[in-house]
MISE-776609 format. One record per residue (C-alpha): x, z, y; residue in three letters. Coordinates in steps of 0.5 Angstrom, whole numbers, padded with zeros to 4 digits, always signed. Layout:
REM residues N
XZYala
...
//
This chain:
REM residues 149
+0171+0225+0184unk
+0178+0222+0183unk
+0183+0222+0190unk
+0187+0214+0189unk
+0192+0212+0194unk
+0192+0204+0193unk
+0197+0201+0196unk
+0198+0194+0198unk
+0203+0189+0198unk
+0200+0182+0201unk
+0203+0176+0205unk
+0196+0172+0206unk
+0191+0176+0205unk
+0189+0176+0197unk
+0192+0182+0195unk
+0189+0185+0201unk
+0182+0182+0200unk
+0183+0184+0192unk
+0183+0190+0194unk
+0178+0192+0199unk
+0174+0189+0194unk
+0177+0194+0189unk
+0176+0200+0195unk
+0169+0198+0194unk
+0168+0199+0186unk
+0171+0205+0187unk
+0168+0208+0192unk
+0160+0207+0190unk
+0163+0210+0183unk
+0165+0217+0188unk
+0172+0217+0189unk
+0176+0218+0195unk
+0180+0211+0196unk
+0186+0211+0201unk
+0188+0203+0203unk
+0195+0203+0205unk
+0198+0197+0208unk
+0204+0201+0210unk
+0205+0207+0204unk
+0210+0212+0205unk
+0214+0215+0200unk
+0214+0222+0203unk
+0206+0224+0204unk
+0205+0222+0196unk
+0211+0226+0194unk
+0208+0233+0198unk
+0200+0231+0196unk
+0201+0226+0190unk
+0194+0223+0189unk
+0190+0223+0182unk
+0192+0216+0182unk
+0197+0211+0185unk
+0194+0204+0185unk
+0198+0198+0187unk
+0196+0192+0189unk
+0200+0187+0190unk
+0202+0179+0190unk
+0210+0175+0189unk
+0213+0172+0194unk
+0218+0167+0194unk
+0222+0167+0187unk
+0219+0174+0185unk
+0220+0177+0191unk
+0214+0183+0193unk
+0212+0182+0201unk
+0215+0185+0207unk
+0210+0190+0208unk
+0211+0195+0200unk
+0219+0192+0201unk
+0220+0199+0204unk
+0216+0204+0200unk
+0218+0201+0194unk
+0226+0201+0195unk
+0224+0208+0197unk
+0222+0209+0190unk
+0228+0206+0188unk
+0233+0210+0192unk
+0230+0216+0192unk
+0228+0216+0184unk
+0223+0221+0184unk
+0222+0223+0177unk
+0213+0223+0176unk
+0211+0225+0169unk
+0205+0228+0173unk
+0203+0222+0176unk
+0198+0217+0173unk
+0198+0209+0176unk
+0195+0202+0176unk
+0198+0195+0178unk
+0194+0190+0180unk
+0199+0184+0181unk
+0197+0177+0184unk
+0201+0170+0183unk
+0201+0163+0181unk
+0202+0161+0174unk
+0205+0155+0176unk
+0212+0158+0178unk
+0213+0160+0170unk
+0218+0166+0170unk
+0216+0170+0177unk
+0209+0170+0176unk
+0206+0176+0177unk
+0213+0179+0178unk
+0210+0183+0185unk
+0206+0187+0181unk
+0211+0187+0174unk
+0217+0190+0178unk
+0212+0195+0181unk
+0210+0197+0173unk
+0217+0198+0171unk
+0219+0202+0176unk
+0213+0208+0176unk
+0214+0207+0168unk
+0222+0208+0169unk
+0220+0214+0174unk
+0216+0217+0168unk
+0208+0215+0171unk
+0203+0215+0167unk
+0199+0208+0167unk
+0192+0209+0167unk
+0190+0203+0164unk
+0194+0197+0162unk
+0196+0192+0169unk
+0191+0186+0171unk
+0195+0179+0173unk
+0191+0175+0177unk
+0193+0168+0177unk
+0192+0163+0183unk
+0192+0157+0180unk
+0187+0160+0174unk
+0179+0157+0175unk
+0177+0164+0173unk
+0174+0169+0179unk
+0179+0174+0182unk
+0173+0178+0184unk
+0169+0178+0177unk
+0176+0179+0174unk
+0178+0185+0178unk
+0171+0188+0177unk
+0172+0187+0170unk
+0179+0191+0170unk
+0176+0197+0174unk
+0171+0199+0169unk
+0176+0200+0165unk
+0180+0203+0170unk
+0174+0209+0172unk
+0173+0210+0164unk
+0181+0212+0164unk
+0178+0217+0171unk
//
């Protein structure tokens, strides 16, 4: 049984739908998930997770949303190195805006991969303006993702 911190960056509730939804799939497989709307650098320095998982959407122009702005400039200013710590990214977006889509979740890869964490499997981007199920997508992603636990 895996410990997994899943922090969530939403505006509208997708992201934090998505991941409520990947909260469930977790744990019916037996891991311990935290949902975290309001993360803190400190706590996963002192007890790092097996996984940190981040569930985010873009805002504006590639914009992450207010409530992970805070706990990603922490990563940022800090810079913790974390060549221990393995993580997944699930970014949400809209095509529609061509170079800032799924750029919440892109910047999030870019900076653990700069502070050395190790990903788990390969981030999932899930599009707005797709007709495919976010769920069913999601769903597929987290076999995936309980494989590489």
């Amino acid at each position: 049984m895996a410990r997994i911190e899943l922090l969530v960056g939403t505006v509208y509730g997708n992201a934090q739908d998505t991941a409520e939804y990947l909260q469930e799939l977790l744990q019916a497989a037996g891991h311990q998930v935290n949902l975290d709307t309001d993360p803190q650098l400190e706590p996963l320095l002192t007890a790092p997770p097996d996984l940190l998982l981040v569930c985010t959407s873009t805002t504006g122009q590639g914009d992450l949303p207010d409530n992970i702005v805070p706990f990603f400039y922490q990563l940022k200013e800090r810079f913790p190195l974390m060549p221990q710590q393995r993580f997944a990214v699930i970014g949400l977006g809209d095509a529609s805006y061509d170079d800032t889509f799924g750029m919440g979740g892109k910047q999030f890869e870019e900076l653990l991969l700069e502070l050395q964490a190790q990903p788990a499997v390969a981030s999932l981007t899930l599009d707005a303006a797709s007709a495919e199920d976010p769920f069913e997508q999601t769903r597929r992603w987290s076999e995936q993702l309980l494989q590489a636990l």
